[in-house]
PDB file of N, CA, C and O in Angstrom:
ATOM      1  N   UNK A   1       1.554  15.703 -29.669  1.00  0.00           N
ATOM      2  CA  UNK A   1       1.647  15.890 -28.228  1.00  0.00           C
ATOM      3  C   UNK A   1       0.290  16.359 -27.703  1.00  0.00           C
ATOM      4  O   UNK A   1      -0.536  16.713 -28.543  1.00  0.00           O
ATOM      5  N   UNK A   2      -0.024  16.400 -26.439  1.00  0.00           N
ATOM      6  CA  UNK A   2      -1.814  15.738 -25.803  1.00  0.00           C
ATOM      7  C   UNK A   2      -1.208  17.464 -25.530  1.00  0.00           C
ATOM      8  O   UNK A   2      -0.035  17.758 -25.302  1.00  0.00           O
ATOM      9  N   UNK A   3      -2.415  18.469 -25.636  1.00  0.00           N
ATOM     10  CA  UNK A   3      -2.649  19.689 -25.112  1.00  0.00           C
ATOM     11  C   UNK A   3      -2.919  19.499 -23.235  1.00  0.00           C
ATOM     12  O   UNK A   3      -3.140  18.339 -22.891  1.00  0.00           O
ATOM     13  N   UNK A   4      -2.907  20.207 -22.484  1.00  0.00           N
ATOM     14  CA  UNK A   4      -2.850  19.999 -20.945  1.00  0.00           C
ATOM     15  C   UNK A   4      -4.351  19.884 -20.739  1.00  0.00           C
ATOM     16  O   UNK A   4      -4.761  18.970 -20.025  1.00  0.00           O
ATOM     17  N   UNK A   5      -5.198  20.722 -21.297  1.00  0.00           N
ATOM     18  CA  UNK A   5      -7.119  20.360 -21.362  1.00  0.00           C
ATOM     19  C   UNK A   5      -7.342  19.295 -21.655  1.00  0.00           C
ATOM     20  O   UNK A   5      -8.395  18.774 -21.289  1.00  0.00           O
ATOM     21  N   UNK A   6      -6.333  18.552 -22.486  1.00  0.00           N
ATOM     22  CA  UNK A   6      -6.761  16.802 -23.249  1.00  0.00           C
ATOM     23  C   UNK A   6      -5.996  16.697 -22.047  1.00  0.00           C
ATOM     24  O   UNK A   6      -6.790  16.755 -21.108  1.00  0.00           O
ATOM     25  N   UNK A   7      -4.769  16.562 -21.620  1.00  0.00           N
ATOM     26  CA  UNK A   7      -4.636  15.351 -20.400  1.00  0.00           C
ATOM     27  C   UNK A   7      -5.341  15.633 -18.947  1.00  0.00           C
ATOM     28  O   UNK A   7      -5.114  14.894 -17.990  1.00  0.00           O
ATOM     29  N   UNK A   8      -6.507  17.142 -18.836  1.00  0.00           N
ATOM     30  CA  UNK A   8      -7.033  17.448 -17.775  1.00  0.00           C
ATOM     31  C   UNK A   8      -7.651  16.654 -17.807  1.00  0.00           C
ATOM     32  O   UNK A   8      -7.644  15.820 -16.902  1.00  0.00           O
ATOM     33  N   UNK A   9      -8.802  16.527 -19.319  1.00  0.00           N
ATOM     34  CA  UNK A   9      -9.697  15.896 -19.263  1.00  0.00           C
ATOM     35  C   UNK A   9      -9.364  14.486 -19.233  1.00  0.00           C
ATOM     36  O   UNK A   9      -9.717  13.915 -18.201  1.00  0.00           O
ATOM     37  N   UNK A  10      -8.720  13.716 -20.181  1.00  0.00           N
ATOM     38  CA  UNK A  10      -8.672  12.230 -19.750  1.00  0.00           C
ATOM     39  C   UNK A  10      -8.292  12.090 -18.158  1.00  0.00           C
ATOM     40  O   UNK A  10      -9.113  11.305 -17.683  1.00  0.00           O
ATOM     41  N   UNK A  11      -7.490  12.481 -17.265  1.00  0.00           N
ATOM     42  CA  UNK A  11      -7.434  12.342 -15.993  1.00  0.00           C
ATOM     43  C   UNK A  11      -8.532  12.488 -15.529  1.00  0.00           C
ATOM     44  O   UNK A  11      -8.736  11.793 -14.534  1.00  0.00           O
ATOM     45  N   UNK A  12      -9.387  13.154 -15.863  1.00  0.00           N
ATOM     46  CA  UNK A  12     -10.828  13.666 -15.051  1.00  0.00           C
ATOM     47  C   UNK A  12     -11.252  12.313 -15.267  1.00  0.00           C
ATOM     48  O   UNK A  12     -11.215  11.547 -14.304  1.00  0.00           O
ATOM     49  N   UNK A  13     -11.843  11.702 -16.932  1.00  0.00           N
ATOM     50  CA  UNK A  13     -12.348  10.813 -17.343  1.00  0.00           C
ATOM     51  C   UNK A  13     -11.842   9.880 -16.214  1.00  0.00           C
ATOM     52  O   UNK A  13     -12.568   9.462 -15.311  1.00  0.00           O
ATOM     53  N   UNK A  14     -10.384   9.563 -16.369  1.00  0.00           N
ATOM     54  CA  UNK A  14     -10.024   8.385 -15.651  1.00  0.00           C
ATOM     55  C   UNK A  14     -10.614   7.898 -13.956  1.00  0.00           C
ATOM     56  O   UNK A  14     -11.156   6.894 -13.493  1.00  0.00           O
ATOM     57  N   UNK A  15     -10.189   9.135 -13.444  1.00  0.00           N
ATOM     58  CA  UNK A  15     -10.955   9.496 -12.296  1.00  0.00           C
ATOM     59  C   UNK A  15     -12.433   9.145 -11.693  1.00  0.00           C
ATOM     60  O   UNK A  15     -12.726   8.711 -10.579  1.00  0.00           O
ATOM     61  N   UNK A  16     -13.035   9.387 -12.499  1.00  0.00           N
ATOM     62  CA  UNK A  16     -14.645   8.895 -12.643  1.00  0.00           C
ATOM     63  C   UNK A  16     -14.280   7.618 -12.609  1.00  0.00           C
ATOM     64  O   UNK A  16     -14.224   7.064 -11.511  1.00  0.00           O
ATOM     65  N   UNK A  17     -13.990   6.968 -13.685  1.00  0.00           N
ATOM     66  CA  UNK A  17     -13.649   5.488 -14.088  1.00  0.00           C
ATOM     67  C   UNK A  17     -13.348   4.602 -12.771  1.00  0.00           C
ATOM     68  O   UNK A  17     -13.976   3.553 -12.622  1.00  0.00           O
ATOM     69  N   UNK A  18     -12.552   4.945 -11.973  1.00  0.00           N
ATOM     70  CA  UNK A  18     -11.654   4.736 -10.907  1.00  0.00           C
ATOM     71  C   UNK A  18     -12.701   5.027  -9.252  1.00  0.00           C
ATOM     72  O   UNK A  18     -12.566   4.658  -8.085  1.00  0.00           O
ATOM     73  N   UNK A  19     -13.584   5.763  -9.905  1.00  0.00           N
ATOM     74  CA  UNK A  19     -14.883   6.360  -8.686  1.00  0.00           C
ATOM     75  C   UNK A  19     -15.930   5.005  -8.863  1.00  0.00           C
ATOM     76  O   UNK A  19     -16.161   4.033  -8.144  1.00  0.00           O
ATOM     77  N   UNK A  20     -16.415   5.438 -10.139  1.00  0.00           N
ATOM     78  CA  UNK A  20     -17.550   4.151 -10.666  1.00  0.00           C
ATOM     79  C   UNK A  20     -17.231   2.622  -9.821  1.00  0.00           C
ATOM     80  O   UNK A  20     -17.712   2.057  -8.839  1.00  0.00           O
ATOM     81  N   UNK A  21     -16.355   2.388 -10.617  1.00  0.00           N
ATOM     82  CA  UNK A  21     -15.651   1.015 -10.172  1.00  0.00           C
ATOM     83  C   UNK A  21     -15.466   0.884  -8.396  1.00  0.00           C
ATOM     84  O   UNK A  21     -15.784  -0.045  -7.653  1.00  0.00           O
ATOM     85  N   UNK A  22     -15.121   1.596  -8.231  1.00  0.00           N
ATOM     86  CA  UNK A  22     -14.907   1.532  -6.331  1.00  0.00           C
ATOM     87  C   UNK A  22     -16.106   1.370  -6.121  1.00  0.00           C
ATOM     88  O   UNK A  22     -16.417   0.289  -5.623  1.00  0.00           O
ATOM     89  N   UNK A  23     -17.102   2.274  -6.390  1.00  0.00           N
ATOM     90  CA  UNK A  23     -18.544   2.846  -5.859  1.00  0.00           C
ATOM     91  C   UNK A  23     -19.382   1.313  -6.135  1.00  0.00           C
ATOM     92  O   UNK A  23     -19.817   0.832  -5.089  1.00  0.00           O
ATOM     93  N   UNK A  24     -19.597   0.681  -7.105  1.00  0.00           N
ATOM     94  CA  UNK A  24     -19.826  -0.824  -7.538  1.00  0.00           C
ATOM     95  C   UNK A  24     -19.314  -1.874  -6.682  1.00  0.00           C
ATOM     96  O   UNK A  24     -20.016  -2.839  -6.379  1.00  0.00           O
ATOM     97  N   UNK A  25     -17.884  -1.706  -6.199  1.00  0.00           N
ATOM     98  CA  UNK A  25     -17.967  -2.730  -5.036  1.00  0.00           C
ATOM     99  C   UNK A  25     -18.114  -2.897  -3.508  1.00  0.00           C
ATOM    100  O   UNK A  25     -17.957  -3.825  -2.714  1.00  0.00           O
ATOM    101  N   UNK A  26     -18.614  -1.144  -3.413  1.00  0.00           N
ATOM    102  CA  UNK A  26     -18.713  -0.903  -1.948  1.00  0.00           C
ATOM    103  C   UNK A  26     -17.913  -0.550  -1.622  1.00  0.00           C
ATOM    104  O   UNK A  26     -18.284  -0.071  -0.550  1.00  0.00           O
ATOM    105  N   UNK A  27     -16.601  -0.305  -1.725  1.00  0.00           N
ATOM    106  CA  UNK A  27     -15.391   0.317  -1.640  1.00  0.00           C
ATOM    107  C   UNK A  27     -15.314   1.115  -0.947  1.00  0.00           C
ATOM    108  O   UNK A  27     -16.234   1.928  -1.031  1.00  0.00           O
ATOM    109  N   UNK A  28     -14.122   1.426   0.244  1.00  0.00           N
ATOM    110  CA  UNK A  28     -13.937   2.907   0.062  1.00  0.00           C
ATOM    111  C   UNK A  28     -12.765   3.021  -0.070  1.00  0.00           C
ATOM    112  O   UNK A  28     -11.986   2.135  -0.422  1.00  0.00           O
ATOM    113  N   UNK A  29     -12.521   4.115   0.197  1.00  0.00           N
ATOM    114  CA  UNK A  29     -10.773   4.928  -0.921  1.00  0.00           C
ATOM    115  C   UNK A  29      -9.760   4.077   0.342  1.00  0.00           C
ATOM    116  O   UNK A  29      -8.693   3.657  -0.108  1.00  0.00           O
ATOM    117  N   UNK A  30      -9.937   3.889   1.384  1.00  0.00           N
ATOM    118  CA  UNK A  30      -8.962   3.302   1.997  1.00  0.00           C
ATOM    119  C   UNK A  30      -9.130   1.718   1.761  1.00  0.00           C
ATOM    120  O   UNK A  30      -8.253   1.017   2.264  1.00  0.00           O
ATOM    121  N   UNK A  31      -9.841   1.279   1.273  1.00  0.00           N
ATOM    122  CA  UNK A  31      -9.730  -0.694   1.037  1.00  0.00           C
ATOM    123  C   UNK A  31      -9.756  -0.264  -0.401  1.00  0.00           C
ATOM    124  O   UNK A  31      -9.763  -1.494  -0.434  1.00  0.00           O
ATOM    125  N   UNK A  32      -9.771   0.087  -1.301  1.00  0.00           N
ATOM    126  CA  UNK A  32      -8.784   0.236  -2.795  1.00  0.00           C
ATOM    127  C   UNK A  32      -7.336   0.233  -2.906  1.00  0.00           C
ATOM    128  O   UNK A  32      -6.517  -0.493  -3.469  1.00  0.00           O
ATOM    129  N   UNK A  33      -7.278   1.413  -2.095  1.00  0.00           N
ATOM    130  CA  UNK A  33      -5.616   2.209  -1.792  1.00  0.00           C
ATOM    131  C   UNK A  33      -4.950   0.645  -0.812  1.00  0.00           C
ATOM    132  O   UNK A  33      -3.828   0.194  -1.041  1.00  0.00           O
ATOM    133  N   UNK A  34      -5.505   0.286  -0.198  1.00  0.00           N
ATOM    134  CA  UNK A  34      -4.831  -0.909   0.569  1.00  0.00           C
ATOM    135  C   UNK A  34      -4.543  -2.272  -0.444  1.00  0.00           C
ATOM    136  O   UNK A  34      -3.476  -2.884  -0.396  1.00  0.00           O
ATOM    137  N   UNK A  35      -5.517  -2.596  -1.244  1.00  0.00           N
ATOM    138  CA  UNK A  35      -5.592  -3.331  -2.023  1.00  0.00           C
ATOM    139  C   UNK A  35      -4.686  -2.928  -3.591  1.00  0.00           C
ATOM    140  O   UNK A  35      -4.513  -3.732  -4.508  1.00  0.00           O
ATOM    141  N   UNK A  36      -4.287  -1.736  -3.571  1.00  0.00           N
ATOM    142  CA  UNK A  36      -3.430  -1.218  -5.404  1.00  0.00           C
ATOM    143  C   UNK A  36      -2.300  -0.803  -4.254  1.00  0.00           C
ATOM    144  O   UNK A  36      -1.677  -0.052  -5.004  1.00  0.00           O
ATOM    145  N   UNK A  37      -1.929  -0.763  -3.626  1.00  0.00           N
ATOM    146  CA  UNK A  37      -0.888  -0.742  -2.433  1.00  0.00           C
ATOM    147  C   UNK A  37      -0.164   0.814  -2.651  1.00  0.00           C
ATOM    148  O   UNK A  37       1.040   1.041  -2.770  1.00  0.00           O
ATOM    149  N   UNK A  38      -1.374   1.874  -2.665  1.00  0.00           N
ATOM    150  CA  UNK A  38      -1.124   3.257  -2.941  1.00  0.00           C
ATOM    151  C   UNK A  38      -1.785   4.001  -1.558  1.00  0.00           C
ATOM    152  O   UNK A  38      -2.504   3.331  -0.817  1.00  0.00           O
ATOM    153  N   UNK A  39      -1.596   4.929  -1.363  1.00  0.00           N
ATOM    154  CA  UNK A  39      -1.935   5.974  -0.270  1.00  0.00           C
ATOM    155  C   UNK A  39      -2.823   6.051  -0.767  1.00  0.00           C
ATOM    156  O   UNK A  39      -2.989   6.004  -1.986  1.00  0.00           O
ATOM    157  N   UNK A  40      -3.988   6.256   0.454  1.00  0.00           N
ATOM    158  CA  UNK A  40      -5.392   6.633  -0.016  1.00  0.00           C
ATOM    159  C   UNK A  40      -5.654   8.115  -0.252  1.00  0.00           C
ATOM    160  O   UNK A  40      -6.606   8.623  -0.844  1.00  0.00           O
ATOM    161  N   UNK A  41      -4.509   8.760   0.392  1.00  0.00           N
ATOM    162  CA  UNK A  41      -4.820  10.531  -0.392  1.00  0.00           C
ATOM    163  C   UNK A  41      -4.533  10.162  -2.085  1.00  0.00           C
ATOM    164  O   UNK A  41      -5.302  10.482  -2.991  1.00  0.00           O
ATOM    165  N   UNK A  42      -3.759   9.714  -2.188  1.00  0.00           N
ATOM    166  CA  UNK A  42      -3.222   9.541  -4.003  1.00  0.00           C
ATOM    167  C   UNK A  42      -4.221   9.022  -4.744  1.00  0.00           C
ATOM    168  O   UNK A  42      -4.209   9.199  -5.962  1.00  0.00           O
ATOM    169  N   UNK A  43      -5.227   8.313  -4.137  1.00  0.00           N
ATOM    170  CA  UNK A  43      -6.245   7.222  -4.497  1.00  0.00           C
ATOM    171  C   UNK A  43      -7.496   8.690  -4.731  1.00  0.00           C
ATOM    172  O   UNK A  43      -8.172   9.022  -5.705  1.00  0.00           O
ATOM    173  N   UNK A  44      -7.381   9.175  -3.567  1.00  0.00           N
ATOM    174  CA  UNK A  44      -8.575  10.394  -3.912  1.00  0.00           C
ATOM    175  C   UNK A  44      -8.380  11.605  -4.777  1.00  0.00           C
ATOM    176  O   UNK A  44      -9.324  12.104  -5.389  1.00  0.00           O
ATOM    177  N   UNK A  45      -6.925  12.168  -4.839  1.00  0.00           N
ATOM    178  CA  UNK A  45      -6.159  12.589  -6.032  1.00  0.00           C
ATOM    179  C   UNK A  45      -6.664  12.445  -7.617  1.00  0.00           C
ATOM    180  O   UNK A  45      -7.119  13.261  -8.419  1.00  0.00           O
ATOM    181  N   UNK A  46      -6.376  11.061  -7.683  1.00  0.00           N
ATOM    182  CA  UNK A  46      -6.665  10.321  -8.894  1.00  0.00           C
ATOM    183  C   UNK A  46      -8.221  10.047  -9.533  1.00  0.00           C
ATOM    184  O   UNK A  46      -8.722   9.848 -10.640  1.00  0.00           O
ATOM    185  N   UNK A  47      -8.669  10.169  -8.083  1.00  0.00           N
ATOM    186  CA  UNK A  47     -10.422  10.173  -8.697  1.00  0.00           C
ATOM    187  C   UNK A  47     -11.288  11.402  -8.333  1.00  0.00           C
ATOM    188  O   UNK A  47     -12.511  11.465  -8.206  1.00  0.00           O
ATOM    189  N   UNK A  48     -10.178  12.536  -8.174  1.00  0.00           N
ATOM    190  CA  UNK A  48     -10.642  14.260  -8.438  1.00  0.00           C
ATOM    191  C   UNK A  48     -10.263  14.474 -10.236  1.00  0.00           C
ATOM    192  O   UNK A  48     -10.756  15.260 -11.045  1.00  0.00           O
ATOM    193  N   UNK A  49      -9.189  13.415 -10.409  1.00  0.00           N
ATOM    194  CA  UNK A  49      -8.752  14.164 -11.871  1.00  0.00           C
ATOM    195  C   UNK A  49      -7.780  14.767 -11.745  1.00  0.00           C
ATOM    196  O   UNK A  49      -7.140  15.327 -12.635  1.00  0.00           O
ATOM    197  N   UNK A  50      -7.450  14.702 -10.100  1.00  0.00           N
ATOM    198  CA  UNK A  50      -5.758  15.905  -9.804  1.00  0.00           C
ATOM    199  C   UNK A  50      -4.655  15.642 -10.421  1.00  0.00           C
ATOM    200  O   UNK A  50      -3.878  16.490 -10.860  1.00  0.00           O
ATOM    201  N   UNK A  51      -4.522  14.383 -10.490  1.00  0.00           N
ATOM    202  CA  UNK A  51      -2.818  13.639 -11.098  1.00  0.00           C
ATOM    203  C   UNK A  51      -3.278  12.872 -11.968  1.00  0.00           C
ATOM    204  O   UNK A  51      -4.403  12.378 -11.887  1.00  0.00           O
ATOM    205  N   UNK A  52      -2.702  12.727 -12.645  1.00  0.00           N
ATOM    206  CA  UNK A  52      -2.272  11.813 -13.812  1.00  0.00           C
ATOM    207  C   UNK A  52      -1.289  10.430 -13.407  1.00  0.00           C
ATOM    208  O   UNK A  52      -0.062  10.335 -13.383  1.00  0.00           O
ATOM    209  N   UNK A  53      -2.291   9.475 -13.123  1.00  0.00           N
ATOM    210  CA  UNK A  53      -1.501   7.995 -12.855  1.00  0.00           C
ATOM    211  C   UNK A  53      -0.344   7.716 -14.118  1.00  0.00           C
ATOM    212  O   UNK A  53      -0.555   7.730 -15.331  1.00  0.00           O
ATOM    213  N   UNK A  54       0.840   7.482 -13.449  1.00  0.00           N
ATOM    214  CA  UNK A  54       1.211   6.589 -14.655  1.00  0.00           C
ATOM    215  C   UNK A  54       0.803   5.182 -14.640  1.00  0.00           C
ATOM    216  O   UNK A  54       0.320   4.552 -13.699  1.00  0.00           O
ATOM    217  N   UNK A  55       1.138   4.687 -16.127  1.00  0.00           N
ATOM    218  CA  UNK A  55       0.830   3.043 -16.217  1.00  0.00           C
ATOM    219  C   UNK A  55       0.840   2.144 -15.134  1.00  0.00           C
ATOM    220  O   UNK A  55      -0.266   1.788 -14.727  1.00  0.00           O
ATOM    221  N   UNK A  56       2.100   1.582 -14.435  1.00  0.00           N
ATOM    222  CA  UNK A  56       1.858   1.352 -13.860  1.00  0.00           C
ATOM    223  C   UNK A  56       1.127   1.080 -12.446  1.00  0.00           C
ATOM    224  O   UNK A  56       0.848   0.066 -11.806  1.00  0.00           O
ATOM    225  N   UNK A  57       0.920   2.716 -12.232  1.00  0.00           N
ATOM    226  CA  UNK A  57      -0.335   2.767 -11.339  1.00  0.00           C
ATOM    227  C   UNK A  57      -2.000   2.481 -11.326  1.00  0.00           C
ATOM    228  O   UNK A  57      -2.830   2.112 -10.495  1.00  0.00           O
ATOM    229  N   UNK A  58      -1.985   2.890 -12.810  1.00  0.00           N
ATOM    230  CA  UNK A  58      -3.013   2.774 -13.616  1.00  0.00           C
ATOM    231  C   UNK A  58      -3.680   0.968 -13.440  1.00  0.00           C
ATOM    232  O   UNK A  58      -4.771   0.483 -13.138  1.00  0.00           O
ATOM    233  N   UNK A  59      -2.208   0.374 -13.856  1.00  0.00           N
ATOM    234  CA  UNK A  59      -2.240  -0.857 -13.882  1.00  0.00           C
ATOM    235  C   UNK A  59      -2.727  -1.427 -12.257  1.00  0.00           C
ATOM    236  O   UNK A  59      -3.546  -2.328 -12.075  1.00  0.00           O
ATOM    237  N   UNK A  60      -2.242  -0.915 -11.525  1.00  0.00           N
ATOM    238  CA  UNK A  60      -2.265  -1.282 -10.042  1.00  0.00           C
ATOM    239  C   UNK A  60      -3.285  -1.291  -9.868  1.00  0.00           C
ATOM    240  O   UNK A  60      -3.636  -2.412  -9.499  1.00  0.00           O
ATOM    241  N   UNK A  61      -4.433  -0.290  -9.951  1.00  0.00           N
ATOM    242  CA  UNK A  61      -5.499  -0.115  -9.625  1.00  0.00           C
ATOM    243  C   UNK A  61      -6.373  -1.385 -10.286  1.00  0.00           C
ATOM    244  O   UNK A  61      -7.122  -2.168  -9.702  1.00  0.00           O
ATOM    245  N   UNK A  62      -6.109  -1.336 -11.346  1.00  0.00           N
ATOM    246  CA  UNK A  62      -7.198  -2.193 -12.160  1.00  0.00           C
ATOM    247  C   UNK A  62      -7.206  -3.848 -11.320  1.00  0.00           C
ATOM    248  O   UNK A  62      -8.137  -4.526 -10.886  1.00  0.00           O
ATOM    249  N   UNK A  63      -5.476  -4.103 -11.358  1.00  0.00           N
ATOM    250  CA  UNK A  63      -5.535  -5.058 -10.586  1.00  0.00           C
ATOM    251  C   UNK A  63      -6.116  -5.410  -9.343  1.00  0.00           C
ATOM    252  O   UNK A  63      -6.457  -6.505  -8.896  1.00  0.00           O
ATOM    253  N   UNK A  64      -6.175  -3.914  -8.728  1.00  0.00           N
ATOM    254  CA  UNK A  64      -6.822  -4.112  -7.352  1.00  0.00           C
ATOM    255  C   UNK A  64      -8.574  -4.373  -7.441  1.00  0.00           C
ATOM    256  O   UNK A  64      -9.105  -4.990  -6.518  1.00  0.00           O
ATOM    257  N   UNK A  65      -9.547  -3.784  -8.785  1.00  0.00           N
ATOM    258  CA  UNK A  65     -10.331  -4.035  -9.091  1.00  0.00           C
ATOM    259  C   UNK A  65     -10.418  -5.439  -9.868  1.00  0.00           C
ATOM    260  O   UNK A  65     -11.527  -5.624 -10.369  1.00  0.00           O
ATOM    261  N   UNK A  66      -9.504  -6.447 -10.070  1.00  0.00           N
ATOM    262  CA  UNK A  66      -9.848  -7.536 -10.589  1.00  0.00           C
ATOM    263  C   UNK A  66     -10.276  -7.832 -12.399  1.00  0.00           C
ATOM    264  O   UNK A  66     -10.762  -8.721 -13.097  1.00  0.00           O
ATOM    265  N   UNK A  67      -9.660  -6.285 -12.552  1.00  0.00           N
ATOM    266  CA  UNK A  67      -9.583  -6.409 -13.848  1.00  0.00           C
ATOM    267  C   UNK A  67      -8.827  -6.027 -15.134  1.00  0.00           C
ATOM    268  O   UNK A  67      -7.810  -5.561 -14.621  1.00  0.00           O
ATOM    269  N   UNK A  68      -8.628  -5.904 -16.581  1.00  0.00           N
ATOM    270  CA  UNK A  68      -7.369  -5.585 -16.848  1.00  0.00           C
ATOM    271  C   UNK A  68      -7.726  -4.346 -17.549  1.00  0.00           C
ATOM    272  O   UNK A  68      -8.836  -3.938 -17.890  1.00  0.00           O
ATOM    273  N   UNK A  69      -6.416  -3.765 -17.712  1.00  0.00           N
ATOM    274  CA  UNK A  69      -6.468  -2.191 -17.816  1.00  0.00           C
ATOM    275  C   UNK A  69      -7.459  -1.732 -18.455  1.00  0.00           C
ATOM    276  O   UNK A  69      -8.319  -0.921 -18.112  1.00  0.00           O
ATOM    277  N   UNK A  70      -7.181  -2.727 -20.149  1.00  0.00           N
ATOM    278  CA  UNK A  70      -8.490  -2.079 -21.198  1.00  0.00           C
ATOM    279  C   UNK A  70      -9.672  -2.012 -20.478  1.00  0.00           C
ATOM    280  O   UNK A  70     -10.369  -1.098 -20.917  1.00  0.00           O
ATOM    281  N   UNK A  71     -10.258  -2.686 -19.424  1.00  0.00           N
ATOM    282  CA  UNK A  71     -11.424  -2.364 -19.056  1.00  0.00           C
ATOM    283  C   UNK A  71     -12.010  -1.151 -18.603  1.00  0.00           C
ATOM    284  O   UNK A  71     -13.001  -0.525 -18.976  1.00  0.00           O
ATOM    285  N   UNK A  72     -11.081  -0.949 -17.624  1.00  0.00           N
ATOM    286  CA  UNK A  72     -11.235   0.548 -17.273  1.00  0.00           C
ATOM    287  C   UNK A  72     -11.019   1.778 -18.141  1.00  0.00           C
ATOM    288  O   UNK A  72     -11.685   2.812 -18.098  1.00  0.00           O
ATOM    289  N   UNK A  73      -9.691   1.434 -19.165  1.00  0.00           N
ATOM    290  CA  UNK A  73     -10.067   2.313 -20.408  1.00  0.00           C
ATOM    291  C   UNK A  73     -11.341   2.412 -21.252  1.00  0.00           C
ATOM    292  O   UNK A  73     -11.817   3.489 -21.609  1.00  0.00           O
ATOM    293  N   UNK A  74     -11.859   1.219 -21.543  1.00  0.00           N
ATOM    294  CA  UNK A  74     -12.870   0.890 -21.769  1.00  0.00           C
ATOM    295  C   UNK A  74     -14.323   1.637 -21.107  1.00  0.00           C
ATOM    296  O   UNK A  74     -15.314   1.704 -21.834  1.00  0.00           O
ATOM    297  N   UNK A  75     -14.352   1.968 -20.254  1.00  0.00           N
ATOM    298  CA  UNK A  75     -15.018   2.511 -18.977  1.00  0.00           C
ATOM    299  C   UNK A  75     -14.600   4.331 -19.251  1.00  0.00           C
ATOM    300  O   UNK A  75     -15.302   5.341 -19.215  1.00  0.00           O
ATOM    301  N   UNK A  76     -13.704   4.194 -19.416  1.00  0.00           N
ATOM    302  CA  UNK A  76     -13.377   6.108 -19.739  1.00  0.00           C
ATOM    303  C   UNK A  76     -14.173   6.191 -20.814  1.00  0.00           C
ATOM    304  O   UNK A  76     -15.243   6.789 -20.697  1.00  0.00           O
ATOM    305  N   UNK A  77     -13.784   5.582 -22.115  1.00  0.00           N
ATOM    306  CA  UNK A  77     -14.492   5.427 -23.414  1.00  0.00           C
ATOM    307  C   UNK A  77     -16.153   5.762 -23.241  1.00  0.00           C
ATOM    308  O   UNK A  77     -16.790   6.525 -23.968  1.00  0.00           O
ATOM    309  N   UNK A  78     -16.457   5.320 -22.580  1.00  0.00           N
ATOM    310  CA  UNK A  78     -18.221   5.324 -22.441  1.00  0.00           C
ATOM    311  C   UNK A  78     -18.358   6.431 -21.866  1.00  0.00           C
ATOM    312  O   UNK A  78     -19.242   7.127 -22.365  1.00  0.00           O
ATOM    313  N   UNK A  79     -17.728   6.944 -20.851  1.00  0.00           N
ATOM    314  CA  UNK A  79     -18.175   8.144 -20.068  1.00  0.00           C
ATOM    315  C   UNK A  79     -17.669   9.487 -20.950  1.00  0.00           C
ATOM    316  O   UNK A  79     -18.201  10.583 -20.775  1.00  0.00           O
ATOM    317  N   UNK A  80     -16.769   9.312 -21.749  1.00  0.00           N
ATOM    318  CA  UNK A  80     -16.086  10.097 -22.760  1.00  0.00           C
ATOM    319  C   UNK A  80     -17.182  10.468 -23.923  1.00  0.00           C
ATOM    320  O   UNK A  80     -17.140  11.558 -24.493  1.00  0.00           O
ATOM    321  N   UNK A  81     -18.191   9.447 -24.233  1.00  0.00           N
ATOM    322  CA  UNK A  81     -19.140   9.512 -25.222  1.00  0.00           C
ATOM    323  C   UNK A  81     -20.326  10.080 -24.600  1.00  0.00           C
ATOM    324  O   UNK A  81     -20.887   9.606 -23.612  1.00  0.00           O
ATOM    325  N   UNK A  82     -20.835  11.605 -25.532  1.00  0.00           N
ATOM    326  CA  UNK A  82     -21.638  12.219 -24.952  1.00  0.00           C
ATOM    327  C   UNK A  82     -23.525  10.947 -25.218  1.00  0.00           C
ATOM    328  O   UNK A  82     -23.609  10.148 -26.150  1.00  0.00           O
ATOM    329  N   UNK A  83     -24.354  11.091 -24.463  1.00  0.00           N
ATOM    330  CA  UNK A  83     -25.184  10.464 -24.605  1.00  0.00           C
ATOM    331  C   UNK A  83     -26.498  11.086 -25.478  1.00  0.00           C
ATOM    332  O   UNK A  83     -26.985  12.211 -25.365  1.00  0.00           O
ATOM    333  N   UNK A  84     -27.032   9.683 -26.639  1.00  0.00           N
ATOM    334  CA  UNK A  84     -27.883  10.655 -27.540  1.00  0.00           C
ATOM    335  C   UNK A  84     -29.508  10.153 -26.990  1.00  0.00           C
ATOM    336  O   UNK A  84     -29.934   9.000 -26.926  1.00  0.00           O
ATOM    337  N   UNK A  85     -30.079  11.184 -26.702  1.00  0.00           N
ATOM    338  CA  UNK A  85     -31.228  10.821 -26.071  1.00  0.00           C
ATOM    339  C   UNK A  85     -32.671  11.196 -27.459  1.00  0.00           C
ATOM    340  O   UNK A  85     -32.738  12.215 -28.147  1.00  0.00           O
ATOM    341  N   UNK A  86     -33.105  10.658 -27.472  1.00  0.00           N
ATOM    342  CA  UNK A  86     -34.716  10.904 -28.509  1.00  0.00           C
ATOM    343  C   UNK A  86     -35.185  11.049 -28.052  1.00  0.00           C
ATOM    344  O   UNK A  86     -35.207  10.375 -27.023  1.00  0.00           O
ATOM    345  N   UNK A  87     -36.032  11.985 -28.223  1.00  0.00           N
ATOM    346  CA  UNK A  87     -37.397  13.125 -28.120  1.00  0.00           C
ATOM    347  C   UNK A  87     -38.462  12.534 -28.934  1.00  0.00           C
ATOM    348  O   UNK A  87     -38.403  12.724 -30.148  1.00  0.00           O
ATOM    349  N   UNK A  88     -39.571  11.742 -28.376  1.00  0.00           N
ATOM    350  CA  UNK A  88     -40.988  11.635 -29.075  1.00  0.00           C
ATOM    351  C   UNK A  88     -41.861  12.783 -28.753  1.00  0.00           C
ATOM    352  O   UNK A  88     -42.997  12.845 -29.222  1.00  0.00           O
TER     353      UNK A  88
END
């Protein structure tokens, strides 16, 4: 079972994920939320990290971005991985 810090944080992660992606198509939280056919407070909710989408919302969104879920999981994944930078 996910500790509440692991599902803070993946919601956070997701959130970002869900920011990025909007922010890339010019978006704003009300032509997303119109387009995943969700309230745009729930839409800004979700990309504070406040709630925890279920699947199918999850799903909604992606669709509304034109793409399929793994992607955006995919997209948490990277932002989830701390970055290794070299020092010359």
């Amino acid at each position: 079972m996910a500790r509440e810090s692991d599902t803070a944080l993946d919601a956070a992660l997701f959130g970002r994920a869900v920011r990025l992606l909007r922010g890339e198509r010019g978006w704003s939280q009300e032509l997303l939320a119109e387009k995943a056919d969700l309230n745009r407070t729930y839409v800004g909710e979700v990309e504070r990290g406040d709630v925890v989408p279920s699947i199918l919302t999850a799903a909604k969104l992606a669709d509304a971005f034109g793409v399929r879920l793994s992607i955006v999981m995919a997209r948490c994944e990277s932002l989830a991985r701390p970055r290794e930078y070299t020092h010359f």
